[in-house]
Steps between C-alpha positions, in 0.01 A plus 500: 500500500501876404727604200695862606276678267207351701680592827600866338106499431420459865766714638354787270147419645573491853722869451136607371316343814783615754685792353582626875555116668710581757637305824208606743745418821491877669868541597739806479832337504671128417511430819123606537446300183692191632301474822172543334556215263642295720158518706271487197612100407107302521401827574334814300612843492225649606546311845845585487465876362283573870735286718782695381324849500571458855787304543738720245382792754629284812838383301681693270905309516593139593611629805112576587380162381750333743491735804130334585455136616376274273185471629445858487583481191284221431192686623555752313472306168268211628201571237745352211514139449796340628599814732683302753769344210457810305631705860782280537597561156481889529699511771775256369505679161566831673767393723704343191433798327686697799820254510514464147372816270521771752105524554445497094336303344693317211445614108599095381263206506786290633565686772112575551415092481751494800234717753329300705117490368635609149395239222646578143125631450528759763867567342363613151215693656750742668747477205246593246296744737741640726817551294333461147718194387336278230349205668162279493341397873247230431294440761107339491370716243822542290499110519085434418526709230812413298353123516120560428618688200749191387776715560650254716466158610233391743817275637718795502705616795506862657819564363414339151208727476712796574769376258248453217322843568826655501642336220180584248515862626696799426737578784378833515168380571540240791384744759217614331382153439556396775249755653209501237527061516417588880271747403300296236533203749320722755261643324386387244619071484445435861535144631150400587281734217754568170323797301503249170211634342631880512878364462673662177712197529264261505514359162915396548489405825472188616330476835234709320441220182513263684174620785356643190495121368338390864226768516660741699487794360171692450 
């Protein structure tokens, strides 16, 4: 497992890789944010950034979202994985947002956990991104990465990855993580073809030793 000056090691490499890592979700509001990242769960952003260059045109409240039938709304979104789910969701989430927060979308993970289609990873997203509030989204690459380095556990939960992450980092740096683990995840230790042999962190990290000590890495 990584010791925190290992971990401080790679958090210092990756701000060198991905000084400007940033949430790549276009979106110019929460509740912008909120719907985008709903739709973008086993899905990428750059599907999601050109469905919603046209759907944030179309609806701009939650009273837009629900003034359509469902399987208008459903069309409209139907390139994204799970759109029909993903529709129902919207259009629940923006009609408890109208009886219960006044159209606005909520500045609290426990009220944001309580929107339908609104996992605690979608929560920190639009705490940290929309309203700046420390907090650490893992998702697939925050996850991959954290565990190929020995960060984490192989065995280790969602929410023990994100306590672990959180724990070994500076509050004031959960956000930022949590966008340049995404970043590095993205582009440079993808799933299927890890960069190992141009990977500043390949000596301490584990994923990379150990394919190193099978032959796979040229």
């Amino acid at each position: 497992m990584l010791t925190i000056k290992q971990w401080e090691y790679c958090l210092e490499k990756m701000e060198e890789m991905f000084p400007d890592a940033h949430c790549e979700l276009v979106h110019e509001n929460p509740f912008e944010l909120t719907i985008a990242t709903l739709l973008s769960a086993q899905c990428t952003d750059v599907l999601v950034n050109k469905v919603t260059a046209t759907l944030f045109k179309k609806y701009k409240t939650p009273e837009d979202y629900l003034a359509v039938s469902l399987e208008e709304l459903e069309q409209d979104i139907r390139s994204i994985g799970l759109y029909r789910s993903k529709a129902k969701n919207i259009q629940k989430l923006c009609q408890r947002l109208l009886d219960e927060y006044n159209g606005i979308i909520p500045d609290s993970r426990e009220e944001l956990v309580t929107l339908p289609g609104v996992g605690r990873k979608t929560a920190n997203v639009v705490l940290s991104v929309a309203f700046g509030h420390p907090a650490l989204a893992v998702d697939t690459h925050v996850e991959r990465v954290t565990k190929r380095l020995g960060l984490c556990k192989w065995k280790d939960s969602v929410l023990e990855v994100e306590n672990t992450v959180m724990r070994k980092t500076p509050k004031e740096k959960w956000s930022k993580t949590h966008h340049q683990l995404i970043f590095f995840g993205r582009y440079h230790c993808k799933a299927q073809n890890p960069n190992c042999s141009e990977c500043p962190l390949f000596e301490i990290c584990r994923e990379g030793q150990k394919r190193a000590k099978k032959g796979l890495v040229k």
